[in-house]
N, C-alpha and C positions, 0 to 999 in steps of 0.2 A: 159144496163146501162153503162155511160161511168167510164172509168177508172180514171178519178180525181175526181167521186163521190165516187167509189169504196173503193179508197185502204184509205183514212183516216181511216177510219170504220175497215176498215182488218187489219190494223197499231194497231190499238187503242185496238183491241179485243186481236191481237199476246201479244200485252204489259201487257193484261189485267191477259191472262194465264201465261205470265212470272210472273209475281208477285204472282200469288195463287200458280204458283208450287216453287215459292222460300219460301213464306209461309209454305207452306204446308209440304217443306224441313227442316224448321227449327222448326214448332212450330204444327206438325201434331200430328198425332195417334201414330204414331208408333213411335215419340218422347217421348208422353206426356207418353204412357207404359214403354220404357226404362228408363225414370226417375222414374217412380213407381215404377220400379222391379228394378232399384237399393237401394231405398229407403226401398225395402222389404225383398228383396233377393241381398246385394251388392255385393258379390262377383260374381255372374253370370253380373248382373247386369252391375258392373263395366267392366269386362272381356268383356260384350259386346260394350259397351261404348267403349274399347280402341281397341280392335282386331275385330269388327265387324262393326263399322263405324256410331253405334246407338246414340252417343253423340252432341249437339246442342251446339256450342257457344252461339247462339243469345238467347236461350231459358235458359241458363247455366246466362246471364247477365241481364233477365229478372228476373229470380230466386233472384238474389244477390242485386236487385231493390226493389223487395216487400217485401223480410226480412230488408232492410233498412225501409221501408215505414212501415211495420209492426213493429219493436220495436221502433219506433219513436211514431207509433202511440199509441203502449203499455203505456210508459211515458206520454202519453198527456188523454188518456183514459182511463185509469185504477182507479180502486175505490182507496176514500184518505186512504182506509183500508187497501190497501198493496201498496200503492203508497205515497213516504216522498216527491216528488219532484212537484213544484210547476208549474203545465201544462201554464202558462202563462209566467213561464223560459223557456220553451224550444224552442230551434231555430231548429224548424225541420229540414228544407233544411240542416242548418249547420250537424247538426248528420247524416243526410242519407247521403251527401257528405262524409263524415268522415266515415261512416260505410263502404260503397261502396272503397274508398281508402287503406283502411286495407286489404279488400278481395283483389285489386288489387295488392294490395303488397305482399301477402299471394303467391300469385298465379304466382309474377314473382321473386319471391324469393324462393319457390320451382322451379319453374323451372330452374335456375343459380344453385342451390345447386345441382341440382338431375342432372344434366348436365356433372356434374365432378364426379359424384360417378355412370357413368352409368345407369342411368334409362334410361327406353326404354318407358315412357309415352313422347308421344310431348305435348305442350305447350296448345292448344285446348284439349285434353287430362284431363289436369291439371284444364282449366277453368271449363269444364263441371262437372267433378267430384267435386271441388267446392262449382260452383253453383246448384249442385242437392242435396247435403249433407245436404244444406240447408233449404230441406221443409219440416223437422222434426219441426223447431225452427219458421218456418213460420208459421206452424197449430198452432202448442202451444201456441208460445205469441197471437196469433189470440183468443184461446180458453180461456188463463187463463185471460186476458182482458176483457171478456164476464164473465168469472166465476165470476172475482171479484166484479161487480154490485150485485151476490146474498149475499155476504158473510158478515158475521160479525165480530166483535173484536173479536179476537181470534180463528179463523178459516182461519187464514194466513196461514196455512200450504197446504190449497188444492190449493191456488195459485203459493206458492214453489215449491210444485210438481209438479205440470203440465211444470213450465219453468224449472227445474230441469230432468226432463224427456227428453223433448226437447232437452236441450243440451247434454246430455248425450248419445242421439239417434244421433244426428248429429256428435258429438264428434266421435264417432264409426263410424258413413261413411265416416265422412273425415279419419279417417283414415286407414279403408279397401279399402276405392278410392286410396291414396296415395301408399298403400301398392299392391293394383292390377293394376292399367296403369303402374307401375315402375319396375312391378316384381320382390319385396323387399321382403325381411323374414321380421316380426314383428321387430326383434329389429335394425336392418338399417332402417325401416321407423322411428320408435322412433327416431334415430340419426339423420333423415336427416328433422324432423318435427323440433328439437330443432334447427338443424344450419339454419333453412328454419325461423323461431324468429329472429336468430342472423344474418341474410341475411337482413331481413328486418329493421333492428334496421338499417347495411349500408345504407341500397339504401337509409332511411330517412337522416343521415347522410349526402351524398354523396348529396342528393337533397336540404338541407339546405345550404352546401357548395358552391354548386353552385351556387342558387341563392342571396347567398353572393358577391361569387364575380361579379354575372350580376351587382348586385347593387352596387358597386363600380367602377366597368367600366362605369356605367350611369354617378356617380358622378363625375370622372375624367372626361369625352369629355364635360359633363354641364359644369363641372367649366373651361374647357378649350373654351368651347364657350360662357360664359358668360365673361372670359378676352378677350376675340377677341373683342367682342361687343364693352366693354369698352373703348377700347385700340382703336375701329373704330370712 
């Protein structure tokens, strides 16, 4: 067989195995376990995530996707029994963008804060733990979503519980995540989760500022090119 029939076919199959084992790097087995067993067991869990190299960015922003898509979806599907908000208000895209920005802000807001107070989690690190802290709150809103279709008046509380749970499960791994890639005592994580708030509060700050003044420098060279015009 000649060699310009050949090697397309050998190009294409080489590329084919680069992509299953870049797959299979971010979003395999032995991912999808390290995310469980941090979700179950976080402290090993974590501890592996950060010192054993078991943590997935790609799989960490896949995660921080569906729990946008899931409490959006909560809001748009949930019975009018424990839901006030009117599913023909809701601008999906807009809240899962906006959910998705918080987490990114979360995430390089602790890493600036925990930067200067010595944490020894890197920034991948930080993403994973995260985005895995988060598939407590993914089941739940998924589950009490579904609960709410059987429920009646006044049987709102099996739906509080379940998202009450949720948060309260993932509350806890973000912050055994935090406190294990950082190799923080409890109450420096505490400190560095509130100034990791007040980090965040900047960079929106800083990011309002700026594009402040982008929009004023447009306005000046406009209005300076619309007098040339004139003036032409």
């Amino acid at each position: 067989m000649k060699r310009g029939e050949t090697f397309p076919k050998e190009g294409a199959a080489s590329a084919m195995a680069a992509v299953r084992e870049r797959l299979s790097a971010s979003f395999g087995a032995e991912k999808l376990r390290a995310m469980l067993r941090a979700a179950s067991h976080p402290i090993d869990g974590f501890y592996e995530i950060r010192y054993r190299g078991k943590g997935s960015v790609p799989l960490a922003v896949v995660m921080a996707v569906l729990f946008s898509a899931c409490y959006t979806g909560n809001r748009i599907f949930a019975s009018f029994v424990v839901n006030d908000v009117d599913p023909r208000g809701v601008d999906g895209l807009m809240e899962m963008s906006a959910i998705f920005v918080l987490l990114a802000l979360f995430t390089v807001g602790n890493w600036s804060v925990t930067c200067l107070l010595d944490g020894e989690g890197r920034f991948r690190d930080i993403v994973a733990a995260t985005g895995y802290a988060l598939l407590p709150m993914i089941v739940t809103t998924v589950l009490a979503a579904l609960v709410s279709q059987f429920i009646a008046n006044g049987e709102e509380v099996f739906y509080t519980l379940i998202i009450a749970l949720g948060l309260a499960w993932t509350a806890m791994l973000l912050l055994v995540g935090v406190m294990t890639v950082h190799n923080y005592t409890l109450l420096k994580t505490l400190a560095t989760l509130i100034l990791t708030v007040l980090a965040m509060f900047a960079l929106v700050f800083f990011a309002l500022l700026l594009a402040d003044m982008i929009r004023q420098v447009y306005v000046f060279f406009y209005s300076v090119y619309v007098e040339l015009v004139f003036r032409a």
